[in-house]
C-alpha positions in Angstrom: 109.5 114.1 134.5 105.9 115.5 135.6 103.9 114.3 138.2 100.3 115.5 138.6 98.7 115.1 142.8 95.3 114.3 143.0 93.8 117.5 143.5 94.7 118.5 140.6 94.4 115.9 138.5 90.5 115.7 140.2 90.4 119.3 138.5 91.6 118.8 135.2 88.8 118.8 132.9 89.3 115.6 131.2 87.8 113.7 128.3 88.3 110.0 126.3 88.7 110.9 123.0 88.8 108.3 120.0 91.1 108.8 117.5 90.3 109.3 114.2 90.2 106.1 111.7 93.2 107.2 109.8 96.5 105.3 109.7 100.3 106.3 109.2 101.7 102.9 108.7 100.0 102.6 105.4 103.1 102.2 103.9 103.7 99.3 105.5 101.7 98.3 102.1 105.3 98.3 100.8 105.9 94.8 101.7 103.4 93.7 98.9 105.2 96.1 96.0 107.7 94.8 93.4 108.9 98.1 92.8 112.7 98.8 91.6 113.6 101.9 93.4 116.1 103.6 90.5 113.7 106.6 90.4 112.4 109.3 92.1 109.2 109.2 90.1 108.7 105.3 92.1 107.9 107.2 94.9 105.0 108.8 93.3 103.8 105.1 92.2 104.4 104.0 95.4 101.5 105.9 97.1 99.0 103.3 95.6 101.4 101.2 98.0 100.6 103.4 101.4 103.4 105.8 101.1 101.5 109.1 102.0 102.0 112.0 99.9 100.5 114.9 102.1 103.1 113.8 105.1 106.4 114.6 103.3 107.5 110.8 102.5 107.4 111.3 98.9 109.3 113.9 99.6 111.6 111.9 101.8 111.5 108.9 99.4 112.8 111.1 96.3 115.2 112.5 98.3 116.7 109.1 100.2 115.8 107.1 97.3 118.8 104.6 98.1 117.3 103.9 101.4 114.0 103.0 100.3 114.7 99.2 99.4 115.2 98.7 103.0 112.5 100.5 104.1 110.0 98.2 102.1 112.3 95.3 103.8 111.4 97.0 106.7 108.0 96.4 106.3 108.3 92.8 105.4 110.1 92.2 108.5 107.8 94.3 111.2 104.4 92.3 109.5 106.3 88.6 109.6 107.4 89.4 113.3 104.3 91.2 114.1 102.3 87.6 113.3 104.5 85.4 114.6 104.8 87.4 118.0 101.1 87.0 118.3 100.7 84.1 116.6 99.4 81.8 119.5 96.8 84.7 121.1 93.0 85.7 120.2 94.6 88.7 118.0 97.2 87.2 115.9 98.5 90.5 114.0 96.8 89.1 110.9 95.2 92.7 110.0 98.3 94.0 109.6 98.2 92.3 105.6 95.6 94.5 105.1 98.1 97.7 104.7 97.3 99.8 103.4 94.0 99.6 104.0 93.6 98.7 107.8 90.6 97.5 110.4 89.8 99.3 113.2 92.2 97.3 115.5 94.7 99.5 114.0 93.3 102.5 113.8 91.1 104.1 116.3 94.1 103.9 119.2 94.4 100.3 120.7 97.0 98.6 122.3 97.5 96.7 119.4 97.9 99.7 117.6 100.2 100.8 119.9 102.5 97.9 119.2 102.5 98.0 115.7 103.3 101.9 115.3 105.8 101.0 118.1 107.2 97.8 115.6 107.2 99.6 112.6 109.5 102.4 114.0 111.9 100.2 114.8 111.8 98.2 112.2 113.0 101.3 109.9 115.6 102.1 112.5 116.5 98.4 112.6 117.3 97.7 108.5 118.8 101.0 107.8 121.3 100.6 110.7 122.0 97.4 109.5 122.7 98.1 106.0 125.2 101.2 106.8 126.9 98.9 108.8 127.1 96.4 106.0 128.0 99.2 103.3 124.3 98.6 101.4 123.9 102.6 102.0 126.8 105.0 100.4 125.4 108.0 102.4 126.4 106.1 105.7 128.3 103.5 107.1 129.6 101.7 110.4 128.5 103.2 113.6 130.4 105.2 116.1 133.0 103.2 118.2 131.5 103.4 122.0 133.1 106.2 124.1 133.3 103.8 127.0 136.2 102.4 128.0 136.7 98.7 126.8 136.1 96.3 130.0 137.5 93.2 129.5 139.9 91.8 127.2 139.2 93.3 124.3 139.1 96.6 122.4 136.4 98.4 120.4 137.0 98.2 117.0 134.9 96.3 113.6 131.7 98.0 112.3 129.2 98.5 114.7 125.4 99.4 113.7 124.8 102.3 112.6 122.1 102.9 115.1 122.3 106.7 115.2 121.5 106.7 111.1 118.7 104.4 111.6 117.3 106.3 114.4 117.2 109.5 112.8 116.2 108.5 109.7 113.0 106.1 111.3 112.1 109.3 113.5 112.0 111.6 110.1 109.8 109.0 108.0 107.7 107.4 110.2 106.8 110.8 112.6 106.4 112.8 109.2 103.0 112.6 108.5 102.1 114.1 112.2 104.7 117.0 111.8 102.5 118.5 109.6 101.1 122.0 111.8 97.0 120.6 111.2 98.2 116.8 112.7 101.3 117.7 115.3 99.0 119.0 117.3 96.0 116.6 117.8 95.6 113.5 120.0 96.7 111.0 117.2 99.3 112.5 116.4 100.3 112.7 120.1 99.7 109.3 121.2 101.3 107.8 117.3 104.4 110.4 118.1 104.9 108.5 121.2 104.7 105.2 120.3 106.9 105.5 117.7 109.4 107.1 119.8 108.7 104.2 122.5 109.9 101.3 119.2 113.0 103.4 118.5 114.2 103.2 122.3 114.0 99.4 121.8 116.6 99.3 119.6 118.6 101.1 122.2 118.1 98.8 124.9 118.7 95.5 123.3 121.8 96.6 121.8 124.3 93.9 122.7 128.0 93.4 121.9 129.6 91.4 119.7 133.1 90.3 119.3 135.8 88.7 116.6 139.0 87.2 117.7 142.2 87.4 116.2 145.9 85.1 116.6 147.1 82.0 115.1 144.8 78.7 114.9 141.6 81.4 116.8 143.9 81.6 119.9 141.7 84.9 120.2 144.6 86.3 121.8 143.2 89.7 120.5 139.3 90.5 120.5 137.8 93.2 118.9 134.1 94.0 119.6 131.6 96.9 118.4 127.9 97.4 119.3 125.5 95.4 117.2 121.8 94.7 117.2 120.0 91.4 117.9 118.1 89.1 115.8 114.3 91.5 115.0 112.5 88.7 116.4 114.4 90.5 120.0 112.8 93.4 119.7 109.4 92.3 118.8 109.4 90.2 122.0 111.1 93.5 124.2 108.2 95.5 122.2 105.5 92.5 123.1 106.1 93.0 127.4 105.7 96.3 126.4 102.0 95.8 125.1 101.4 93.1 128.1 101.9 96.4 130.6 100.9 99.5 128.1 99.3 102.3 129.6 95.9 103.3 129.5 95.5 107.2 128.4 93.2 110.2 128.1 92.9 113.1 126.3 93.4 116.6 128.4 90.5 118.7 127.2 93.2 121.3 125.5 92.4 121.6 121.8 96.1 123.7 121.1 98.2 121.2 123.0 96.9 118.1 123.8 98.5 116.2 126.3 97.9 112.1 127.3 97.1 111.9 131.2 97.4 108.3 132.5 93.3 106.5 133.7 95.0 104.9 136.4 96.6 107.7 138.1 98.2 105.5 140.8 100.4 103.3 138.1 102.4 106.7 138.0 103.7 108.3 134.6 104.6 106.2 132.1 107.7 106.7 130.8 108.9 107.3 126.9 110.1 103.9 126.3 106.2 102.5 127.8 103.1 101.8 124.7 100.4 104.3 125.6 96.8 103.3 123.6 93.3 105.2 123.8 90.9 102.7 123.1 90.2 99.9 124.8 90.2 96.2 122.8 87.5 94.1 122.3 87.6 90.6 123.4 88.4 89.3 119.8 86.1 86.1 120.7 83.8 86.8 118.2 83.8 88.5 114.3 83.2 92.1 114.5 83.9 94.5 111.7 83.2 97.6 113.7 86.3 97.2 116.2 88.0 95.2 113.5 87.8 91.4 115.0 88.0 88.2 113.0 87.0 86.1 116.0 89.0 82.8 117.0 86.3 80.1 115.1 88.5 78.0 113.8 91.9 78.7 115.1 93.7 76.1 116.8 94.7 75.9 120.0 96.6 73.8 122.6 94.5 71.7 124.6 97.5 71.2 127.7 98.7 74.7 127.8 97.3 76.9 130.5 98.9 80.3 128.8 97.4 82.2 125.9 97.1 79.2 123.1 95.4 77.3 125.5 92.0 76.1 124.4 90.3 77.7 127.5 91.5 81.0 126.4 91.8 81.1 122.5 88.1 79.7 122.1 86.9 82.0 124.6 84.6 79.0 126.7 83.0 78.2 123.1 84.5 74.4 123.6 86.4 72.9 120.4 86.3 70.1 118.3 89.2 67.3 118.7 90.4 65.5 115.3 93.4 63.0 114.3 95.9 63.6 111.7 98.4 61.4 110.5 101.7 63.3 110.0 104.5 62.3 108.3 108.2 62.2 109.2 111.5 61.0 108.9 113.1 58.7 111.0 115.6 56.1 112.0 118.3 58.3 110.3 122.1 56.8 110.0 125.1 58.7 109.2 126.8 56.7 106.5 130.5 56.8 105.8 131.4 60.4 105.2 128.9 62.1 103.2 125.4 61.3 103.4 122.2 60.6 106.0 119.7 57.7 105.1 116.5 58.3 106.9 113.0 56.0 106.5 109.8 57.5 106.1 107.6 57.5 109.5 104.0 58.1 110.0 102.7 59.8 113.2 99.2 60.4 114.9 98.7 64.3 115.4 95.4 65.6 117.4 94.5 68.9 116.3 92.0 71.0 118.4 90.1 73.8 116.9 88.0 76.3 118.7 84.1 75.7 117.9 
């Protein structure tokens, strides 16, 4: 770990640097293909899906062609959970169905940028560890047994995870197209490296352990247990407080190796596992192509909440309109005999607030 004083940090010659509207999670655009991965020559098609051609994942797709499947599942899962972590703020993650062709929200070094790089990463790491553990992957399979000694009643044993596969093979696809020597060594590639790395050390952390018993009648008079990930919905929320705290950065003014210093040098250094952006958002209030805003008109919000659904905050002091919906429901449901539910049909008032 580095630390820079004052002095010299006060003598650094330091700039804010954009970064350039280009994006590496293009292939995220996967998530709209139908494509049967039997071939190596579906990785070629595939680049009309986002899977970039100059940074080595064709390459990587013809030559882990059994893993692609679950990287295009990957892709699925980190927009779903992307949108429904941010479903109930100004920026909902709705861009991110653009891929492959993205707004400037994810591409000129936000913090919402940040957290999708960061999501993506994991989400590779996430679905191929899952699917060596579940035998979907012949080049891999369960994960190592901890080397820790078992605490508890129980022993290490089952299939864990294969986090260590997913790991390795999220850091080679997603940090390929900045390993290239014209893009390892620029600010985007820099501050996208990181973030990526900062996703894949969420899997790490929310690892939890999960257990089996054994004995007559589940006495669980033996338990075995292996390391196991959580639901993907975990990580998006772990990744989410990241974003809420993400670091504001700037370019050192060294064209060969440029390095991120923190704006606010009294936070102290942000660590790997912290989301590190360049730009600063926009409001989102109000539609605005050029920073890649949709504005809140229209969206609804939550007229007693005083968090970020709240009509105060989602409608950004425009006011909103107020309207009654009749909803229907079931209701006055009996369990009859063994084998069946008979439930009436209901009708309920609803009031729906939309920002103006």
């Amino acid at each position: 770990m580095r630390f820079y004083t004052s002095v010299s940090l006060y003598l650094l010659l330091v700039t804010a640097v954009l970064v350039e509207h280009v994006a590496t999670i293009q292939w995220l655009g996967l998530a709209k293909s139908s494509i049967v991965w039997n071939k190596r020559s579906k990785c070629v098609q595939a680049r009309k899906q986002g899977l970039i051609e100059r940074g080595i994942q064709c390459k990587i797709c013809k030559h882990e062609l059994e893993i692609m499947p679950h990287v295009a599942i990957a892709s699925q899962v980190a927009m779903t959970t992307c949108q429904q972590t941010f479903a109930h703020r100004r920026w909902n993650c709705s861009s991110i169905r653009k891929a492959p062709n993205y707004t400037p929200d994810l591409t000129s070094g936000t913090r919402e940028q940040s957290f999708v790089y960061a999501l993506s990463s994991a989400a590779v790491g996430y679905t191929v560890a899952r699917a060596c553990s579940a035998g979907n992957i012949l080049s891999c399979g369960c994960g190592r047994v901890p080397s820790v000694q078992a605490q508890g009643d129980f022993k290490w044993g089952g299939c864990g995870d294969n986090l260590l596969h997913g790991i390795k093979f999220s850091r080679s696809f997603c940090n390929s197209p900045w390993m290239r020597k014209k893009t390892k060594k620029t600010v985007e590639g820099v501050l996208n490296r990181h973030n990526n790395r900062a996703g894949r050390m969420s899997l790490r952390a929310n690892l939890v352990t999960q257990c089996k018993c054994h004995g007559v009648s589940g006495s669980c008079n033996i338990k075995t247990c292996w390391k196991g990930l959580p639901r993907f919905q975990v990580i998006g929320e772990h990744l989410r407080q990241k974003y809420n705290v993400a670091t504001e950065v700037m370019s050192h003014g060294i064209k060969k190796q440029p390095k991120l210093l923190q704006v606010n040098v009294q936070q102290g250094l942000y660590q790997n596992e912290d989301l590190v952006y360049i730009t600063k958002s926009p409001d989102y209030c109000l539609p605005n192509p050029k920073v890649g805003s949709i504005g809140t008109v229209g969206r609804r919000c939550n007229a007693t909440s005083d968090d970020t659904d709240s009509c105060d905050s989602m409608c950004c002091g425009r006011g909103y309109r107020t309207y009654t919906m009749k909803k229907e429901e079931q209701c006055h449901c009996k369990f009859y005999l063994c084998c069946y539910v008979k439930c009436e049909q209901c009708w309920t008032q609803v009031d729906i607030h939309e920002c103006k």
